[in-house]
GUKEKOL-605800 format. One record per residue (C-alpha): residue in three letters; x, y, z. Coordinates in nm, 2 decimals. Last residue first. Layout:
GUKEKOL-605800
<site aa="ALA" xx="X" yy="Y" zz="Z"/>
...
This chain:
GUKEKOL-605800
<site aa="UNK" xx="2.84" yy="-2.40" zz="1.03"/>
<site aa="UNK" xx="2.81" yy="-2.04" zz="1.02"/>
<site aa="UNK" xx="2.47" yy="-1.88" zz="0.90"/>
<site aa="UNK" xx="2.38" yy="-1.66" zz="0.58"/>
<site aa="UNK" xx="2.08" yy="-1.49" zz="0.56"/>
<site aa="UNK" xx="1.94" yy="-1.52" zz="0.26"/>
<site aa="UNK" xx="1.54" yy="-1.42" zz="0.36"/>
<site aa="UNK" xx="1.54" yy="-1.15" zz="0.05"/>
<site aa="UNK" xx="1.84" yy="-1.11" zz="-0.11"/>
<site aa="UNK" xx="1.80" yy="-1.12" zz="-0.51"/>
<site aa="UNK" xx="1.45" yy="-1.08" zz="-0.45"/>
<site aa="UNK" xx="1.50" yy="-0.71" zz="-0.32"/>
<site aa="UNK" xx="1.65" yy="-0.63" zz="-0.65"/>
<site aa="UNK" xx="1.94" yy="-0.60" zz="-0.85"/>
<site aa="UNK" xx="2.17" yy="-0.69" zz="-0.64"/>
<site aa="UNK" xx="2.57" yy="-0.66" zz="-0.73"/>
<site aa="UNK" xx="2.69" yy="-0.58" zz="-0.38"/>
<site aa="UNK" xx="2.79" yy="-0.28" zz="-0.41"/>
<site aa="UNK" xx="2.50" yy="-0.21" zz="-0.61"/>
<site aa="UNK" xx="2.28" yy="-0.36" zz="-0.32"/>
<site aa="UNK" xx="2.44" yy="-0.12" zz="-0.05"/>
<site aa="UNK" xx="2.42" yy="0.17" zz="-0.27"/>
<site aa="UNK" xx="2.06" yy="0.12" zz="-0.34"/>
<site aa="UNK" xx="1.99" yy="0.07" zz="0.10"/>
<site aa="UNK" xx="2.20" yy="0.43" zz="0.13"/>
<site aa="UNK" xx="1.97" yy="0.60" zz="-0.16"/>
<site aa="UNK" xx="1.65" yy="0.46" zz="0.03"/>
<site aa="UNK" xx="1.74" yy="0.56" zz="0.34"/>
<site aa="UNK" xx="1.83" yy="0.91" zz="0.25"/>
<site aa="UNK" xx="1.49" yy="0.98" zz="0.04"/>
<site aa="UNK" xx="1.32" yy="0.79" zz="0.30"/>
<site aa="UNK" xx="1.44" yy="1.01" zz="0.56"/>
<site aa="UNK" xx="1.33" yy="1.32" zz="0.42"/>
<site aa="UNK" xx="0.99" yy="1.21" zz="0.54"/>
<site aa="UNK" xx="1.09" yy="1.38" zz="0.88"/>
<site aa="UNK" xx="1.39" yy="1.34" zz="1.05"/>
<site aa="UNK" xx="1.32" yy="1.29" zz="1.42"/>
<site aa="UNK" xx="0.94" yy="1.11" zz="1.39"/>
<site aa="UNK" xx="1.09" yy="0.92" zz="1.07"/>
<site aa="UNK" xx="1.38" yy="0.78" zz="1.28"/>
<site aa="UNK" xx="1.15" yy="0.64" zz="1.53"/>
<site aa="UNK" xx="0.88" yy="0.50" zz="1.34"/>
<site aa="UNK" xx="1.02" yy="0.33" zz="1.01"/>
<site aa="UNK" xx="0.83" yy="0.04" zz="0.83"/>
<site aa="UNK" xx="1.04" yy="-0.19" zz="0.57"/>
<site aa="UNK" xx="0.83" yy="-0.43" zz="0.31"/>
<site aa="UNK" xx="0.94" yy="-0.79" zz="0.21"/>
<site aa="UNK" xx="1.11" yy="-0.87" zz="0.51"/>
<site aa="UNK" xx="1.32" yy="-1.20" zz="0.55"/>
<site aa="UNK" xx="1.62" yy="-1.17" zz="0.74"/>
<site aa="UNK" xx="1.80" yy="-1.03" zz="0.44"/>
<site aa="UNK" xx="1.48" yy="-0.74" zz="0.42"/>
<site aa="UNK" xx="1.55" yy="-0.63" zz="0.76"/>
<site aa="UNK" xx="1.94" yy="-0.62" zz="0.69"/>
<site aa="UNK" xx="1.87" yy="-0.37" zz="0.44"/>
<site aa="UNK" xx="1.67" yy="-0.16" zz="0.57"/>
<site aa="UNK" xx="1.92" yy="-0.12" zz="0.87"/>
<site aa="UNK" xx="2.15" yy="-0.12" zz="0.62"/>
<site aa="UNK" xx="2.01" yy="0.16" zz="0.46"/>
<site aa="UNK" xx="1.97" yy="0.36" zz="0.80"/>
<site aa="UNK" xx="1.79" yy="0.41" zz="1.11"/>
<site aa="UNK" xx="1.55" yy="0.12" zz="1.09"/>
<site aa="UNK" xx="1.55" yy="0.02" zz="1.47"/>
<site aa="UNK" xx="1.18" yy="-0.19" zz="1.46"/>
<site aa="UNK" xx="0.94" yy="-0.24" zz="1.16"/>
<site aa="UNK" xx="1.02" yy="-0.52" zz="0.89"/>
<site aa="UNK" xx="0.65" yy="-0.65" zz="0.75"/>
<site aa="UNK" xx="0.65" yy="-1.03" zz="0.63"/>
<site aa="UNK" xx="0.42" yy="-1.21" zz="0.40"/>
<site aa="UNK" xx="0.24" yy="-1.48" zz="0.48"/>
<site aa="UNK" xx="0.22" yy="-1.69" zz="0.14"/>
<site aa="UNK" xx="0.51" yy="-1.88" zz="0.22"/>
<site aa="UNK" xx="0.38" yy="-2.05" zz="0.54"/>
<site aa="UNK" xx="0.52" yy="-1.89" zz="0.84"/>
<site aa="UNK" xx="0.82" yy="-2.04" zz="1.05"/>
<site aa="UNK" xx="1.15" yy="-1.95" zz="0.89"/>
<site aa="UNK" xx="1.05" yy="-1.60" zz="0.79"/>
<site aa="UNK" xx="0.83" yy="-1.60" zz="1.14"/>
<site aa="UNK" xx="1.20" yy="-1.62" zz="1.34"/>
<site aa="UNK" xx="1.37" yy="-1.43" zz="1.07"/>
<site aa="UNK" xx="1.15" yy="-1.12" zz="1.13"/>
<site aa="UNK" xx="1.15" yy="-1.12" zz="1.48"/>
<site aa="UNK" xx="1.52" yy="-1.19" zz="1.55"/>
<site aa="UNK" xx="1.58" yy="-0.87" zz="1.33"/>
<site aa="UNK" xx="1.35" yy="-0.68" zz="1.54"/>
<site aa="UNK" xx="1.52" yy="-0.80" zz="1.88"/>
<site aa="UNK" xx="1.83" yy="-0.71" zz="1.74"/>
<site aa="UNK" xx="1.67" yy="-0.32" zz="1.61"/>
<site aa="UNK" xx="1.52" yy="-0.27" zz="1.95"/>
<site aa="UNK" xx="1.77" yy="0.00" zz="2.11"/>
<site aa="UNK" xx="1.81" yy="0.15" zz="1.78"/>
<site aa="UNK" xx="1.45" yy="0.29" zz="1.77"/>
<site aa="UNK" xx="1.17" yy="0.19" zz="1.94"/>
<site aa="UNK" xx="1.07" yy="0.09" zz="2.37"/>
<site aa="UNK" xx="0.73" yy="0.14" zz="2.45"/>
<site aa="UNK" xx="0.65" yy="0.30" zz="2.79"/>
<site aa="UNK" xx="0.68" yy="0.32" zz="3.15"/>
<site aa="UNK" xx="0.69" yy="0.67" zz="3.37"/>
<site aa="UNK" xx="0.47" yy="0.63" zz="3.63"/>
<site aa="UNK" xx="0.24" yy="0.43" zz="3.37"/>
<site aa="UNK" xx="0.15" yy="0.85" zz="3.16"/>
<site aa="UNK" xx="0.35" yy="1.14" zz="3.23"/>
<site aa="UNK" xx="0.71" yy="1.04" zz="3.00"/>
<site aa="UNK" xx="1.06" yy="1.15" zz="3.13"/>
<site aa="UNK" xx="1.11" yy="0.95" zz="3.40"/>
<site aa="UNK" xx="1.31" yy="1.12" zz="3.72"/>
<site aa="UNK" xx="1.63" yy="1.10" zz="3.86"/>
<site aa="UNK" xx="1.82" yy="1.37" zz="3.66"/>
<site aa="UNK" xx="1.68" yy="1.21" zz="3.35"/>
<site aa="UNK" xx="1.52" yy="0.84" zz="3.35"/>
<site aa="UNK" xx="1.37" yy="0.59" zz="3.06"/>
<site aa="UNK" xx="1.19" yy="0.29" zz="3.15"/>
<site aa="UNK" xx="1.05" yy="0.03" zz="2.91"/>
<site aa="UNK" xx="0.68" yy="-0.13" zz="2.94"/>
<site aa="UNK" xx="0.68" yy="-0.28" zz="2.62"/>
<site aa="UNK" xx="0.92" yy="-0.36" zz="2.34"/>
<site aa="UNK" xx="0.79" yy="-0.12" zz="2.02"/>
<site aa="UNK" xx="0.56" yy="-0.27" zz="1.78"/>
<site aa="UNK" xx="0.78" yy="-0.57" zz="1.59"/>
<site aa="UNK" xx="0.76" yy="-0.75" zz="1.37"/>
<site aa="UNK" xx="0.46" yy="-0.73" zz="1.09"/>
<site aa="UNK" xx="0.25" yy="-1.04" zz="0.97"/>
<site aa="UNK" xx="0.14" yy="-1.06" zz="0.62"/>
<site aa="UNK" xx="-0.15" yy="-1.19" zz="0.42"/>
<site aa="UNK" xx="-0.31" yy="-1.41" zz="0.67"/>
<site aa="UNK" xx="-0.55" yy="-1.69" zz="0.58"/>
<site aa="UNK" xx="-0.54" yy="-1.84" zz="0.90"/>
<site aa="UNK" xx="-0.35" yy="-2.18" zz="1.06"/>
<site aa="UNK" xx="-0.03" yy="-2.06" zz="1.00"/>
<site aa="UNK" xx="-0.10" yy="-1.82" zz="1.22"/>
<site aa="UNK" xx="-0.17" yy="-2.03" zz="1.48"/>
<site aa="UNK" xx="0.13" yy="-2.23" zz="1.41"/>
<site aa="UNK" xx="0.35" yy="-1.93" zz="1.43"/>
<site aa="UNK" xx="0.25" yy="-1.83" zz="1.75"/>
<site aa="UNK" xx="0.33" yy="-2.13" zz="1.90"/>
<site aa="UNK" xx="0.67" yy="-2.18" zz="1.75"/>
<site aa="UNK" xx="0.76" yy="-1.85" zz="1.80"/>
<site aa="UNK" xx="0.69" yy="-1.89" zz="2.16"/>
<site aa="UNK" xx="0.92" yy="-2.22" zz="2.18"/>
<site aa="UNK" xx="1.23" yy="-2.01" zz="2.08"/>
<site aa="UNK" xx="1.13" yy="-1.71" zz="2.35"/>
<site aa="UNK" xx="1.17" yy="-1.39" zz="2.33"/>
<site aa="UNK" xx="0.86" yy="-1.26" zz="2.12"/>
<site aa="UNK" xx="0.83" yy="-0.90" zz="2.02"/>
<site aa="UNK" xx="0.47" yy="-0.73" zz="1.99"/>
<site aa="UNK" xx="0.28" yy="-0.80" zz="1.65"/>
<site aa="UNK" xx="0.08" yy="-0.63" zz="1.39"/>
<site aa="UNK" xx="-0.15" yy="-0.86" zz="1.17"/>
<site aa="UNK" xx="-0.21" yy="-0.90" zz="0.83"/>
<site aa="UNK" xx="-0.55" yy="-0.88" zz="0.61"/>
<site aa="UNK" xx="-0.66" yy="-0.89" zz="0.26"/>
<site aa="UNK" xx="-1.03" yy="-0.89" zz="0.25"/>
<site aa="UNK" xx="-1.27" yy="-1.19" zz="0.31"/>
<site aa="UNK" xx="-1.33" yy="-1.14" zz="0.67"/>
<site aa="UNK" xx="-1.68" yy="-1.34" zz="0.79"/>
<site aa="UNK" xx="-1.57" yy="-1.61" zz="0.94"/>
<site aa="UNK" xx="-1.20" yy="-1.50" zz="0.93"/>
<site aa="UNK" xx="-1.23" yy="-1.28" zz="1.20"/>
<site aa="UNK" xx="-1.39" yy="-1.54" zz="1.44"/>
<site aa="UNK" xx="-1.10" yy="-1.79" zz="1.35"/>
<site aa="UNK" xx="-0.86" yy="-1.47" zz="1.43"/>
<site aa="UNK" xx="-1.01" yy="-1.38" zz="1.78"/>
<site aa="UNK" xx="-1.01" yy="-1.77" zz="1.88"/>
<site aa="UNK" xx="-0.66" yy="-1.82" zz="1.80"/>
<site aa="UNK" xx="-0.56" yy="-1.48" zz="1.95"/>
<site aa="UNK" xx="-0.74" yy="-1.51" zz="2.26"/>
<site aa="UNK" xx="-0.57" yy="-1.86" zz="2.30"/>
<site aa="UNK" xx="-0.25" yy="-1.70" zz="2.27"/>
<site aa="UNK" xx="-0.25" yy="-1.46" zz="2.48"/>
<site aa="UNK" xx="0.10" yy="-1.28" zz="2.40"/>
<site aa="UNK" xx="-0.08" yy="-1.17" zz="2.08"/>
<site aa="UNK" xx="-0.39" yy="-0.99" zz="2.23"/>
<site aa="UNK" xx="-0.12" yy="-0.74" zz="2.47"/>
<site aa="UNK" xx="-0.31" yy="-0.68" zz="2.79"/>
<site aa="UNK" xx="-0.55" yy="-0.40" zz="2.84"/>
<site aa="UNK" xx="-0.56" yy="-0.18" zz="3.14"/>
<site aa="UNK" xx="-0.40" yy="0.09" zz="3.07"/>
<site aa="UNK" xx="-0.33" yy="0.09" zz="2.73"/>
<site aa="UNK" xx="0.04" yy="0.11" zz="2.61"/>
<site aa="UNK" xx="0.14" yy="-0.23" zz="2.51"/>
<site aa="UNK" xx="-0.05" yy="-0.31" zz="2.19"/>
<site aa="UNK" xx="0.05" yy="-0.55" zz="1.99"/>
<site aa="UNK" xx="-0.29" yy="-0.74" zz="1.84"/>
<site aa="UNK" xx="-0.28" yy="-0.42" zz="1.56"/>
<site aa="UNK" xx="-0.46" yy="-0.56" zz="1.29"/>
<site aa="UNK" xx="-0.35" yy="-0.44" zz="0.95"/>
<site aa="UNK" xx="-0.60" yy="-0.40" zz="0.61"/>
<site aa="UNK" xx="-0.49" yy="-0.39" zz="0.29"/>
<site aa="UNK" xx="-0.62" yy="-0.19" zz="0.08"/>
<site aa="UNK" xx="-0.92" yy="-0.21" zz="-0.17"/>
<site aa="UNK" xx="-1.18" yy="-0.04" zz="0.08"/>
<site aa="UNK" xx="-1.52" yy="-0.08" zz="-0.03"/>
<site aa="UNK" xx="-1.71" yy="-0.09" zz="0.27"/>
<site aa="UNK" xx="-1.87" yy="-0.36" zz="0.42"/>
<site aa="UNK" xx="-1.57" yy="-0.52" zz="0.49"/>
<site aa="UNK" xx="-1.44" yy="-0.26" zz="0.63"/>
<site aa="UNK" xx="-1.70" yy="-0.19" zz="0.90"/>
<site aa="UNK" xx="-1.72" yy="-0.56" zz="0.98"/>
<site aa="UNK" xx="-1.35" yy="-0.50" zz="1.09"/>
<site aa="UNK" xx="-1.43" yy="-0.23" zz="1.28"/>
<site aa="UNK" xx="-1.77" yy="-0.41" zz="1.48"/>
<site aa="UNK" xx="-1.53" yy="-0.72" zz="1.53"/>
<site aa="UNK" xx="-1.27" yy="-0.54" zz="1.68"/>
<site aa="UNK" xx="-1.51" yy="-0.37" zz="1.88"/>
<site aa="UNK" xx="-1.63" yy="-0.68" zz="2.02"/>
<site aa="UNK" xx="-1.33" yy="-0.82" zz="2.11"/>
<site aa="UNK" xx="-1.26" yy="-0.51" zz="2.30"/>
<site aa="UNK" xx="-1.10" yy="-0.22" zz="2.26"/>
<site aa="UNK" xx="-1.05" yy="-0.28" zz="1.86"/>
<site aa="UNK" xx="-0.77" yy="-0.20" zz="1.70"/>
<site aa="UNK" xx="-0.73" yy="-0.09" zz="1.33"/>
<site aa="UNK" xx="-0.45" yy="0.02" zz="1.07"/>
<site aa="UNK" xx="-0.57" yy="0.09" zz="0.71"/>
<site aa="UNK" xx="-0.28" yy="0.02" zz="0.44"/>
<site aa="UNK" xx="-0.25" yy="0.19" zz="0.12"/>
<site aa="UNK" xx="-0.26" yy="0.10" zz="-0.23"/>
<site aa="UNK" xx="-0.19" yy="0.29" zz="-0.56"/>
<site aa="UNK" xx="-0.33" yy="0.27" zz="-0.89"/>
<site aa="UNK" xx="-0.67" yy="0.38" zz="-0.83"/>
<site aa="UNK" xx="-0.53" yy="0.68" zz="-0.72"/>
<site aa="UNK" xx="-0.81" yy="0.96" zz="-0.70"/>
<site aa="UNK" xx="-1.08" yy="0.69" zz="-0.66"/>
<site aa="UNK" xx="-0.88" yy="0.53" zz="-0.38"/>
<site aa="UNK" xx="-0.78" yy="0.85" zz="-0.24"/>
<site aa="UNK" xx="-1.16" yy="0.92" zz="-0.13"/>
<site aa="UNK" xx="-1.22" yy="0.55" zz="-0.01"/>
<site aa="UNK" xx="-0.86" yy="0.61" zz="0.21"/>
<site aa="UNK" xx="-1.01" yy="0.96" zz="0.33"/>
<site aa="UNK" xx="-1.33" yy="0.82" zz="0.44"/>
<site aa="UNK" xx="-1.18" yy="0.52" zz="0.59"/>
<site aa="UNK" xx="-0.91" yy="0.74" zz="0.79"/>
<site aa="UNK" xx="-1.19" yy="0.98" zz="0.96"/>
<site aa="UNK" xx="-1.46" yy="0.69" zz="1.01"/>
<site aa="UNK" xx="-1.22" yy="0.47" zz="1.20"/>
<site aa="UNK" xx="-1.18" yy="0.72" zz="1.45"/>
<site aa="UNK" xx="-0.92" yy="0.98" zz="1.48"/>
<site aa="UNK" xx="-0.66" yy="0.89" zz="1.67"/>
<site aa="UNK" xx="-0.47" yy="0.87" zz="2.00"/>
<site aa="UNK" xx="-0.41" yy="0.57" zz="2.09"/>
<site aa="UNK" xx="-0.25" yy="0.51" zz="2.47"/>
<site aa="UNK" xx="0.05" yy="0.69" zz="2.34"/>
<site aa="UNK" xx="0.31" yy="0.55" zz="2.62"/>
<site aa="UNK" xx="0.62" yy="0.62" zz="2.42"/>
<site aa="UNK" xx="1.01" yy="0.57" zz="2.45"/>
<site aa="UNK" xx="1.24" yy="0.65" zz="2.22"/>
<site aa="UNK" xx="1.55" yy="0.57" zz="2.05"/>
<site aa="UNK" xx="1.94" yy="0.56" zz="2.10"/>
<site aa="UNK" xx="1.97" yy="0.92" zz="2.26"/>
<site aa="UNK" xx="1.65" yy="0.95" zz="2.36"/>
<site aa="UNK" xx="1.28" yy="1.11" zz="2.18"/>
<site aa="UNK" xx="1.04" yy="1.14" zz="2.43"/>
<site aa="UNK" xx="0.64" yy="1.05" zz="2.40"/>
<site aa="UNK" xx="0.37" yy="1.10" zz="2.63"/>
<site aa="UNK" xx="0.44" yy="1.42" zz="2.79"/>
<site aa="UNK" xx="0.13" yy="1.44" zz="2.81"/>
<site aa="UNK" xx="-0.17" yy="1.26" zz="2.89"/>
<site aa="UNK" xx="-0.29" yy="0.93" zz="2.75"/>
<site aa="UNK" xx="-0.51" yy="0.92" zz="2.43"/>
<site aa="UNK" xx="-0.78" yy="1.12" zz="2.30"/>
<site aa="UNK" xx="-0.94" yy="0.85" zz="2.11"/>
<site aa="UNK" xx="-1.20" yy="0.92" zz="1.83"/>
<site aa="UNK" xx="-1.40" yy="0.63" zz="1.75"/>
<site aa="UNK" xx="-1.39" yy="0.27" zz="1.66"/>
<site aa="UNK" xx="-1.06" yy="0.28" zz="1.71"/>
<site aa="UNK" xx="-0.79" yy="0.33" zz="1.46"/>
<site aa="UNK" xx="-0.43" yy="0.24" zz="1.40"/>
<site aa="UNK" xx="-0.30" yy="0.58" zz="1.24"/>
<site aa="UNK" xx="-0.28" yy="0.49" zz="0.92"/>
<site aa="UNK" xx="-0.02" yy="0.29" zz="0.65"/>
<site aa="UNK" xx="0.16" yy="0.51" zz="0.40"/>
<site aa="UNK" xx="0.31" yy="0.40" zz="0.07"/>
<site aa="UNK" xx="0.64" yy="0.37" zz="-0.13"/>
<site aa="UNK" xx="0.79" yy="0.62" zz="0.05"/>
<site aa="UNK" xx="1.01" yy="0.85" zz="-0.14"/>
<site aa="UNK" xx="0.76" yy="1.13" zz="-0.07"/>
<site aa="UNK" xx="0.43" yy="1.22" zz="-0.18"/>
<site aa="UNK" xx="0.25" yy="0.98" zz="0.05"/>
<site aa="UNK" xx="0.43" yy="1.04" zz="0.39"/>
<site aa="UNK" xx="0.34" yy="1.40" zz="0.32"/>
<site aa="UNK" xx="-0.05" yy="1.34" zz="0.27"/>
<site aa="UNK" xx="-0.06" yy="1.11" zz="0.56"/>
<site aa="UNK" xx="0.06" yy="1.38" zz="0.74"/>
<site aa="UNK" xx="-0.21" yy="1.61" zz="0.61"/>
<site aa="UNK" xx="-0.49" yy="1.35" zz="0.64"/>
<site aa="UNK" xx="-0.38" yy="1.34" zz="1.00"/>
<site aa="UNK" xx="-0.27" yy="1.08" zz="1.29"/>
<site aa="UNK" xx="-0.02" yy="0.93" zz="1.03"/>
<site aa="UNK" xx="0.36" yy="1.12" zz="1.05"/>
<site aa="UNK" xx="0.42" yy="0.82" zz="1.32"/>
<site aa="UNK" xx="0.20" yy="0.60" zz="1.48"/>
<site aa="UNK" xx="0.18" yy="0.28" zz="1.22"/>
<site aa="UNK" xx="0.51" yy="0.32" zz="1.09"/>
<site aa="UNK" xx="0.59" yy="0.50" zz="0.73"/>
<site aa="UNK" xx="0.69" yy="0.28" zz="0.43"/>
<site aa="UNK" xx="0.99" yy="0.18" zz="0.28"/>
<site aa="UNK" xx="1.00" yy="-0.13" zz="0.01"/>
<site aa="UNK" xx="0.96" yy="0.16" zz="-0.32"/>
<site aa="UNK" xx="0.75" yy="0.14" zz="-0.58"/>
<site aa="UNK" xx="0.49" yy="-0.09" zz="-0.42"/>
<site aa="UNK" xx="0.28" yy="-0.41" zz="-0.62"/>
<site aa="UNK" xx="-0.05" yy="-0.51" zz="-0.46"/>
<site aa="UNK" xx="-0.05" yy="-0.94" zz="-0.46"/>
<site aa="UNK" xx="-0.04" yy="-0.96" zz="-0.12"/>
<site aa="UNK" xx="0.29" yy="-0.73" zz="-0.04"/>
<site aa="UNK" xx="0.48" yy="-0.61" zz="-0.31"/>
<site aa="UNK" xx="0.81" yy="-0.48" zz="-0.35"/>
<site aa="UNK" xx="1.01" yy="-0.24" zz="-0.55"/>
<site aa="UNK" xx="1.36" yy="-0.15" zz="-0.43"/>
<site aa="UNK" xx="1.49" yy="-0.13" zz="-0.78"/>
<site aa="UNK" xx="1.90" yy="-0.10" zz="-0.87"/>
<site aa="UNK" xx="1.97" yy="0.02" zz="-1.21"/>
């Protein structure tokens, strides 16, 4: 029998596949359904300090390869996905969940993640410093002096397990940067990619999302290369005890699959999971299984970060 068991930090998963920060997550009842499925945990809507109504609709448009979004954040407040992961804690002590957080400013980041320390949240907690669809508001992790001094204030006082999500990076030299910051921090994971920014998509001459005339976050199949490149790119770079989160064109098993060969120890899916439902880590799952007994793996570890390269 082939496993797909993980673990990310020390806490031990059932399954590698997990939902994407933004999709089947704004509610306790989605979070529920992303739960009790194949998925071998949930992460949250990434939270503000309060409740966020987000940008006008339409704000989101499934396309043929993918999609395009300009959310602008719409959740619940911190408060609303705390409560319910402290509740779920006692109910499942031996599960853990991810809590996804952004702050609008420094100092709101700093005010959340206080929060959560303070509390007794056992999960891990992510960082979104990727961004691209607030008005306004740069992307934290393409600053990278922000990012330096943002994540040695963090760690001043942040003694729980914590990653970071990131945007894409394009450029060789830009992974070197990045990665030596982070390698600099206590980090327990790092997850590549959030969607490719400021995308456009048009229909009988006109864009098909309200909010940036039109510009949005780019997921799906378009983004899987860039993904990929992502993933490796930190795999080589990070020290071994950052972990690495796969998000970004997970369609199928292989998808999965070649997420995990270029270095991924956990696989998020947005786009496909937003058209399909949670159904889709049933099917994913089974397809990624196949592809490892085929290939005579018996688990994740057996492939994990082997990709092969041509002299």
């Amino acid at each position: 029998m082939v496993s797909t068991k993980t673990q990310i930090a020390g806490f031990a998963f059932d399954n590698c596949l997990m939902n994407a920060a933004g999709v089947a997550c704004m509610t306790i009842e989605e979070l529920e359904g992303v739960k009790n499925s194949a998925a071998g945990t949930f992460v949250t809507k990434t939270a503000t300090l309060d409740f966020c109504q987000g940008n006008p609709e339409p704000r989101y448009q499934d396309v043929p390869l993918g999609s395009i979004n300009s959310m602008g954040l719409p959740n619940n407040g911190l408060d609303y996905y705390l409560d319910y992961l402290l509740d779920l804690q006692e109910k499942e002590p031996n599960r853990t969940f991810f809590l996804s957080l952004v702050g609008m400013s420094p100092e709101e980041t700093h005010t959340i993640l206080k929060k959560v320390q303070e509390s007794e949240f056992k999960g891990l907690t992510e960082l979104n410093l990727s961004c691209p669809n607030v008005p306004g508001k740069p992307q934290i992790a393409y600053d990278f002096e922000t990012t330096d001094r943002i994540l040695s204030e963090v760690f001043a006082y942040f003694t729980k397990p914590l990653g970071i999500k990131l945007p894409p990076y394009f450029d060789i030299v830009h992974f070197d940067q990045a990665a030596a910051i982070f390698n600099k921090y206590p980090l327990k994971f790092v997850n590549c990619v959030n969607s490719i920014g400021n995308g456009l998509y048009i229909e009988d001459e006109s864009v098909v999302i309200r909010p940036k005339n039109g510009f949005g976050g780019i997921g799906g199949e378009y983004i899987k290369p860039t993904a990929l490149a992502n993933v490796h790119a930190f795999y080589q770079r990070l020290n071994p005890q950052i972990q690495i989160i796969g998000t970004g064109g997970v369609l199928t098993g292989r998808d999965a699959f070649e997420h995990i060969l270029c270095g991924a120890s956990m696989v998020q899916v947005g786009t496909t999971l937003h058209k399909e439902g949670v159904c889709a880590f049933d099917r994913i799952t089974n397809e990624l299984k196949a592809i490892m007994t085929e290939k005579g793996y018996e688990n994740l570890e057996d492939f994990r970060g082997k990709l092969r390269y041509i002299d």
